[in-house]
N, C-alpha and C positions, 0 to 999 in steps of 0.2 A: 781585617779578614785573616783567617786563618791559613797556613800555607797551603793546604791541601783541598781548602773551599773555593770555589768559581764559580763566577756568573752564569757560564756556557760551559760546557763539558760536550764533548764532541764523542764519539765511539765509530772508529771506521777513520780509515786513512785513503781511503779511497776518492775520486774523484767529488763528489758526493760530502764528503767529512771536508774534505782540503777546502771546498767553498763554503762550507758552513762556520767552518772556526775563521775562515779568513774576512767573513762578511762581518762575526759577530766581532772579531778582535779590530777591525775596518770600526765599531761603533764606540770605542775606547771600553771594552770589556776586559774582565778575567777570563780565561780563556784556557781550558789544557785541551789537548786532542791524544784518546787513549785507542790505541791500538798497536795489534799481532806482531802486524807488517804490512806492506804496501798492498792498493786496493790491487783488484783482479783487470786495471786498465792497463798495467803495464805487459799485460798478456797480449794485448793489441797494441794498434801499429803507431799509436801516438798523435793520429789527427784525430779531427772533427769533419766526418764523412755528410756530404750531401743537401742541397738546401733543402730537401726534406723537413727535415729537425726545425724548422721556422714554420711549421705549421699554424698560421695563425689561432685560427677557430680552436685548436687542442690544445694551444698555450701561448696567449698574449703576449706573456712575460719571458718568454724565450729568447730574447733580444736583448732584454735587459741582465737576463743573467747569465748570457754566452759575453755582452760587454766586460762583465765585471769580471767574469774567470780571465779574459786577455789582457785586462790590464792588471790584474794581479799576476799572471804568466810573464807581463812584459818588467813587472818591476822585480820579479825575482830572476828576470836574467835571460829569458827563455820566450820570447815574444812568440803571435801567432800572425804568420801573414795570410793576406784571402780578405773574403766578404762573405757575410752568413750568403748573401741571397744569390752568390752565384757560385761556381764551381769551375776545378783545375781536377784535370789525368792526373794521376801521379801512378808512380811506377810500385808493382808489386813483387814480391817473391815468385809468384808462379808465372814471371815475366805478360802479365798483361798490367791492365791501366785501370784505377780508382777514381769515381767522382767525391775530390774533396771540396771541403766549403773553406776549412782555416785547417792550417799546417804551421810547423815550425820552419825557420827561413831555411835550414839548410834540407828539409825534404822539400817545400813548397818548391823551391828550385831546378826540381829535378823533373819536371812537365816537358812534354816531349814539344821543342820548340822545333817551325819551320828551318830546314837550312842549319841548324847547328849540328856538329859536330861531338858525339859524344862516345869517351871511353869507357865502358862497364869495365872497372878491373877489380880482379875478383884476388883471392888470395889464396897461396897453390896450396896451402895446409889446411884453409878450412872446407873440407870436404863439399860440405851440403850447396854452396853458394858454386851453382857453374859460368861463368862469365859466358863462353861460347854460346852454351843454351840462350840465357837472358838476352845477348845481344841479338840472336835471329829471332828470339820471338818477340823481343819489344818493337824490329822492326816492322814485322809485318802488323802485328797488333795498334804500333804510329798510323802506318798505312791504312790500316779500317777507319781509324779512327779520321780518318781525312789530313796528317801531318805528314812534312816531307824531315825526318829526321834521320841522321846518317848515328848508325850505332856500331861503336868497333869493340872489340876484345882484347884488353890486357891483364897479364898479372903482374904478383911482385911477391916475394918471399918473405918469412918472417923467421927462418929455420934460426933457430937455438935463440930466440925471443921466446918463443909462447912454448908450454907445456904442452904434448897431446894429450887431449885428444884438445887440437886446438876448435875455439870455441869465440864468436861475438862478443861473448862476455868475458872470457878470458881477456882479451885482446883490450877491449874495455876497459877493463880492473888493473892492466898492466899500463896501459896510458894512462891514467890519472896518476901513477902513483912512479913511474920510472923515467926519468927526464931523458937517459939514452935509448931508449924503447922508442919514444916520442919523435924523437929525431930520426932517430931512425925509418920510420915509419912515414915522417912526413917528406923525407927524401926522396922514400922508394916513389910516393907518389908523386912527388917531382918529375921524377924521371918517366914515370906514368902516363904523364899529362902532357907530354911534348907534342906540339901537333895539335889539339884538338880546343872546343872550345870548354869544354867542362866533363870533368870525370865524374862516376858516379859509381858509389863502395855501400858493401855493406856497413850498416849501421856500427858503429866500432870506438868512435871518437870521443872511447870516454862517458862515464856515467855524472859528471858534474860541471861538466866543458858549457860553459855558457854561450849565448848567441858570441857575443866578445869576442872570446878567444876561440871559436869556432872560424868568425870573420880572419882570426891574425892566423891560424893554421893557412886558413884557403889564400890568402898575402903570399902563403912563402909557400905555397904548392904552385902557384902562379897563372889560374884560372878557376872558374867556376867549380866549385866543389857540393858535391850530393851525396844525401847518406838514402838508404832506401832500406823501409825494415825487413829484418827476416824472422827468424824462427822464433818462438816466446822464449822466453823472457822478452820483451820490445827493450830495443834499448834509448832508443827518443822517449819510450814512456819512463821507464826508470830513471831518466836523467830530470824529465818532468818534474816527478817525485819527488829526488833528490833536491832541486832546485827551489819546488816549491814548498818543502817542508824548511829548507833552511832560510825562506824571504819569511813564513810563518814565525819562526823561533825568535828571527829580527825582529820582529812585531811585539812581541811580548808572548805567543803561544808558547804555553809549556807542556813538553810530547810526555807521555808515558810506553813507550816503545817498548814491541817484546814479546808482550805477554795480553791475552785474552780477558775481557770484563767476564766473571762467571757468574754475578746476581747483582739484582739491582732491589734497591730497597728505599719504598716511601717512607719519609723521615714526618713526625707529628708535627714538626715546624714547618713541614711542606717543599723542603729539600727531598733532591735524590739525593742517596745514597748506592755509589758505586764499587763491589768488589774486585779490586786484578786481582787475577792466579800469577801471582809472584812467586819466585819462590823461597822458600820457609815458611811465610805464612802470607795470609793475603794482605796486599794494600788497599785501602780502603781512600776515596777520593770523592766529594760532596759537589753537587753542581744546584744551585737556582735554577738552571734550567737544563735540558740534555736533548739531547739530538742524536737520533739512533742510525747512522750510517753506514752500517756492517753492512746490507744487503742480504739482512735475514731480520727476521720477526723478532720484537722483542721478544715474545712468549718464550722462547730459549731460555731469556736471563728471569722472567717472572713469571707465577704458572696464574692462570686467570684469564691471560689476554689471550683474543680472539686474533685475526686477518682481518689485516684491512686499517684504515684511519680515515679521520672526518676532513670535512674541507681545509682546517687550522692542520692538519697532518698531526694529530694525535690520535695516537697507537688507541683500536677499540680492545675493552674488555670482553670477556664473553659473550656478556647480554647485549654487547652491540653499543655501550655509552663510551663514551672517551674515558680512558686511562685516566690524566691527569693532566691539569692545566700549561706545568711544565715540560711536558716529556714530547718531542715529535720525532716523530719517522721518515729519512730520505729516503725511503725505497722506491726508486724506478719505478712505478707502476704504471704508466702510463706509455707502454714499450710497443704502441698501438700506432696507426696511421702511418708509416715508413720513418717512425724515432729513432735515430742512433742512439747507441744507449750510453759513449760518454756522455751525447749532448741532452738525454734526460738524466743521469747524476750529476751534469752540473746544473741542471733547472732546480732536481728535487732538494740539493745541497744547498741552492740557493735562495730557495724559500723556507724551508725547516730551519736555516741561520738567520735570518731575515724575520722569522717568527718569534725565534729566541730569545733575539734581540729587542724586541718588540716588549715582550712580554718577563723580562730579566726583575729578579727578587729585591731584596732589601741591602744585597751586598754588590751593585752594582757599581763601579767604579765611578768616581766622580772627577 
C-alpha cells in the first residue's frame, strides 16, 4: 500500500474521531486521523456527566461504547473512575456540585465526602479562581446536598514562576516542561495540605501528566489531592487529548495535525480521495473508507450532499440516498432524551469506526 493510502481515514480529533480511529486501528487497520486541532471537548470539564446518557431505548449500545472509550482512556494513561449507571457531586467552578457518571481519578476524588476535611487553595496570581468564595459556597451547597464536609481556604504563590497575566494553562505548560517550577509548586502544596485530609486546586498539573505521575505528585504532597475544572480551555480535557492521541500514534495511527481537509473526492476505483490545506500546495491522502468527525456536514467538503445519514450513518445526498458505501458521519445527532454530548460522540465515533471497519476495501491490512 502506498504511504499516504489507508484503510480508515478519520477527519475530526475530537471525542468522536479519537474513538473511531482507535476502534478501527483496535481491528489491525491503516489508520491516519486528519485534523485542525483538538475536538471542542476540551472546552468542557473532562467528565462524562449523568446516568442519563445510558438511555437504554435511545441507544442499546451506549454501554458498549462508553466501555471501549475507558479502556482505551485506561491504556493510554488516563483512566476513568465511576459507573455509567450511577453518579458522584463533583465540584464546579461556580462553586456548586455536578452529577457525574465517570471521571478521571484525580477529579473523581474530589466528591464532597462526610467528615473529611478539605483545603481549596487557590493561587494568589491567578485571579479568576477565588478560594474564599469556593470554600463558603461548596459548603453550604455540601449542606443541601445532605453531606457533612468541612471546607477551608488556603493559598500559595507562584511570583516570578509564571508570566502575567497568569493563567491554568500557563501554569500547565510550565509544569510539564520545568523540573524546578514542579517542585516548586508541589512544595508549596506541601505546606498547603498540613492539617487536612485532602486539598483541592485548580486544574493545573500539567497537560500530559498521566494518572501515574499524577498518583507520585499527590505521594510527596502527602494526602489526597484534587484537580477541579475552570475556565476553557479544560485542562483534564486537553490532557485527555494529549494522552490519547499519543496511546493512538503507539497503535500505529498516523495524525495529519494542523491543517483543515478542504474537498473530498470520489475516486473511479471507489476510494476517497482527501484534500489538506497545507501549506504551499495541498496534500492529498486516500482512505477505503472515511469517517466524517468534525461535527459539521460533509456538504462543506462536497457540494451535492444533503442533512442528515441513514441507519449504516452514511452522509445523504440531495435526493435523500446515501453518499457512498464508504464515507459515514459521527455527528452527535442524537443530543435528545437528556444525552451528554461527550457521551454521544463517543457512541457516534464508536459506531461510524465500528462501521468502517466492518466494511474496509481491498488494502486492508493483513
Amino acid at each position: 500500500m502506498e504511504s499516504n493510502h489507508y484503510d480508515v481515514v478519520v477527519v475530526g480529533a475530537g471525542l468522536s474521531g479519537l474513538t473511531a480511529a482507535g476502534l478501527a486501528a483496535q481491528q489491525g487497520l491503516k489508520v491516519a486521523l486528519v485534523a485542525s486541532g483538538p475536538g471542542s471537548f476540551v472546552l468542557r470539564a473532562g467528565y462524562l456527566k449523568t446516568r442519563q446518557m445510558f438511555a437504554a431505548d435511545a441507544a442499546p449500545d451506549m454501554g458498549e461504547a462508553i466501555t471501549f472509550f475507558c479502556e482505551m482512556a485506561n491504556f493510554a494513561g488516563f483512566p476513568f473512575e465511576g459507573d455509567p449507571f450511577l453518579s458522584r457531586y463533583l465540584p464546579t467552578i461556580l462553586g456548586g456540585f455536578e452529577s457525574v457518571a465517570l471521571a478521571p481519578r484525580v477529579l473523581w476524588n474530589a466528591e464532597p465526602g462526610n467528615g473529611s476535611s478539605t483545603a481549596i487553595v487557590g493561587v494568589r496570581e491567578l485571579s479568576y479562581f477565588d478560594e474564599n468564595f469556593m470554600a463558603e459556597r461548596m459548603r453550604e451547597q455540601a449542606r443541601l446536598l445532605g453531606y457533612s464536609a468541612a471546607y477551608s481556604a488556603r493559598s500559595i504563590s507562584l511570583d516570578g514562576f509564571c508570566q502575567a497575566p497568569t493563567t491554568t494553562l500557563r501554569i500547565a505548560r510550565r509544569f510539564d516542561c520545568d523540573a524546578a517550577f514542579r517542585a516548586e509548586l508541589v512544595s508549596a502544596l506541601r505546606t498547603a495540605a498540613v492539617g487536612v485530609d485532602r486539598i483541592l486546586i485548580p486544574s493545573m498539573l500539567g497537560l500530559y501528566s498521566s494518572d501515574q505521575q499524577l498518583a507520585q505528585i499527590e505521594r510527596e504532597v502527602g494526602c489526597s489531592l484534587c484537580e477541579m475544572p475552570t475556565l476553557p480551555p479544560s485542562i483534564p480535557g486537553l490532557r485527555l487529548f494529549h494522552l490519547l492521541s499519543r496511546f493512538l500514534h503507539k497503535s500505529g495511527v498516523e495524525f495529519y495535525e494542523g491543517f483543515p481537509v478542504e474537498k473530498l473526492n470520489l475516486r473511479e476505483d471507489e476510494s476517497v480521495e482527501l484534500q489538506i490545506a497545507s501549506p504551499g500546495h495541498p496534500m492529498t491522502v486516500h482512505g477505503e473508507c472515511v469517517v466524517m468527525a468534525t461535527g459539521m456536514s460533509p456538504s462543506s467538503l462536497k457540494s451535492g450532499i444533503g442533512t442528515g445519514h441513514d441507519e449504516q450513518m452514511h452522509p445523504h445526498i440531495s435526493a435523500g440516498s446515501a453518499l457512498a458505501a464508504n464515507i459515514f458521519t459521527a455527528e452527535p445527532a442524537l443530543q435528545s432524551a437528556g444525552f451528554n454530548v461527550d457521551a454521544m460522540e463517543i457512541l457516534t465515533g464508536y459506531r461510524a469506526g465500528k462501521l468502517a471497519a466492518a466494511t474496509r476495501g481491498h488494502n486492508a491490512a493483513r
